[in-house]
N, C-alpha and C positions, 0 to 999 in steps of 0.2 A: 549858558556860560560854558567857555572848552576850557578841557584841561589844561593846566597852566606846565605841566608836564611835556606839553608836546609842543611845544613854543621853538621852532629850528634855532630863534637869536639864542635861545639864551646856552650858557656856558657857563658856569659857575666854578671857580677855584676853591680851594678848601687845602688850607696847609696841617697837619697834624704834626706838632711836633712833639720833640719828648724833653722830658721834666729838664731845666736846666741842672748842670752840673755844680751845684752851690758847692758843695763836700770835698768834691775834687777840688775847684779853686782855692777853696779854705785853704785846704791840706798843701797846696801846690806853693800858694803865696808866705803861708808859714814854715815852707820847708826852706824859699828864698831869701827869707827874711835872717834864719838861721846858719844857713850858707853865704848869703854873704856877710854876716858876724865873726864867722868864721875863714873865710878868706882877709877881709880886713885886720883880725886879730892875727894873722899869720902872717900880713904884711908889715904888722907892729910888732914883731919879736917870740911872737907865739912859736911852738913846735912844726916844723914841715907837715906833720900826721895830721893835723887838724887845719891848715889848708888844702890837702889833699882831698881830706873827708868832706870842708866845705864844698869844695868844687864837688866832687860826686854829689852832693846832697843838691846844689844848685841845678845840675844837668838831670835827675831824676825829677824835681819839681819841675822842670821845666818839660821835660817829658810827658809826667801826670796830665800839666794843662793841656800840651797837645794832643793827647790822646783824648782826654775828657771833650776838648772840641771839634774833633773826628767824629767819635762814636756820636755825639749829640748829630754831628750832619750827617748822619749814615743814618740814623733812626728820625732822620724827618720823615716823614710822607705826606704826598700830592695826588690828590684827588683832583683829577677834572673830568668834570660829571658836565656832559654831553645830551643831545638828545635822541643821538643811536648809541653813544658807546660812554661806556667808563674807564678812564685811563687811572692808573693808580703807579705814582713813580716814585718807589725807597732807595735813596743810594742813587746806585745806578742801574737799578731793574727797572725798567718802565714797564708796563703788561695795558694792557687794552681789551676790552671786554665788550665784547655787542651785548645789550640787554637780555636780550633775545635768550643769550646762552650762560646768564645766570640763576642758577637753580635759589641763592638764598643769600645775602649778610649778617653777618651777625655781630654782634661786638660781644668777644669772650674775657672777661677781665681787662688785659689794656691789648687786646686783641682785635685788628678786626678783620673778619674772614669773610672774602668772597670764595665764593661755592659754584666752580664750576656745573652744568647742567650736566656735561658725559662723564661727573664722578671722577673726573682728573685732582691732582692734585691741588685741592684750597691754595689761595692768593691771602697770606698773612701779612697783613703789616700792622706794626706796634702804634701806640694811641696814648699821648700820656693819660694816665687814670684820673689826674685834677680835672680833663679837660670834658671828660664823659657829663658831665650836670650842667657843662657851659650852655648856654643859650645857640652857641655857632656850631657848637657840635649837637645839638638838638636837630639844628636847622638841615644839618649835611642828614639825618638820621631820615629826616620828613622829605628832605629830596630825594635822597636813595628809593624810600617807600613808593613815593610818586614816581618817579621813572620805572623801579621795578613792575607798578601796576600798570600805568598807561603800556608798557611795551608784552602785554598780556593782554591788551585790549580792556582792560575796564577804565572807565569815565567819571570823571569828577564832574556832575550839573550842578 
């Protein structure tokens, strides 16, 4: 049997994201909820101060959320695992990696770190911590392993 590692079709995607922002939206929906109470009470006879404050409190909720769904797409990452190379893309960094000239992966807390082979600077990208036990992130753990071996020359019979 050949190693199922050196298979040219295959390509495999693996998206890593991170934890949704529940806490933000909470915070963000509740902060909208309370500004607009407070814009509508100011247009029922309420004080100027406490529409004004409404409206600030609406424009920072709404801020909250867009920030909170920023940073959640900035801290995805994309794994496409190759049969010569590893592309790893957060944000807008893409990096690419021949096998060849990776010394090591590791996953450090919600960490995962490719290890360049010339002691260059680690390739870190974040990993949500729920997602380390998952079965799909097992899976990306068992492919890593395999590709890192086959492109060392050892054989899976």
């Amino acid at each position: 049997m050949s190693n199922p590692a050196l298979r040219p079709e295959d390509s495999q995607r693996f998206a890593l994201r991170a934890t949704p922002p529940i806490r933000a939206y909470l915070i963000a929906a509740v902060g909208s909820v309370i500004g607009a109470v407070l814009v509508v009470g100011w247009q029922s006879g309420w004080h100027l101060v406490l529409g004004v404050v409404g409206i600030a409190v609406l424009l920072l909720a709404l801020l909250l959320a867009l920030a909170a769904t920023v940073l959640t797409w900035m801290f995805q990452t994309t794994l496409l695992v190759q049969r010569d190379t590893l592309t790893v893309t957060s944000g807008r960094r893409r990096t690419v990696f021949n096998w060849r000239d990776i010394a090591e992966i590791n996953v450090k807390g919600a960490r995962l770190v490719v290890s360049p082979v010339d002691g260059s600077q680690p390739m870190v990208a974040y990993v949500n911590p729920r997602q380390i036990g998952q079965p799909g992130f097992q899976a990306l753990g068992s492919l890593l392993a395999a590709r890192l071996d086959a492109s060392r020359g050892y054989r899976v019979d």
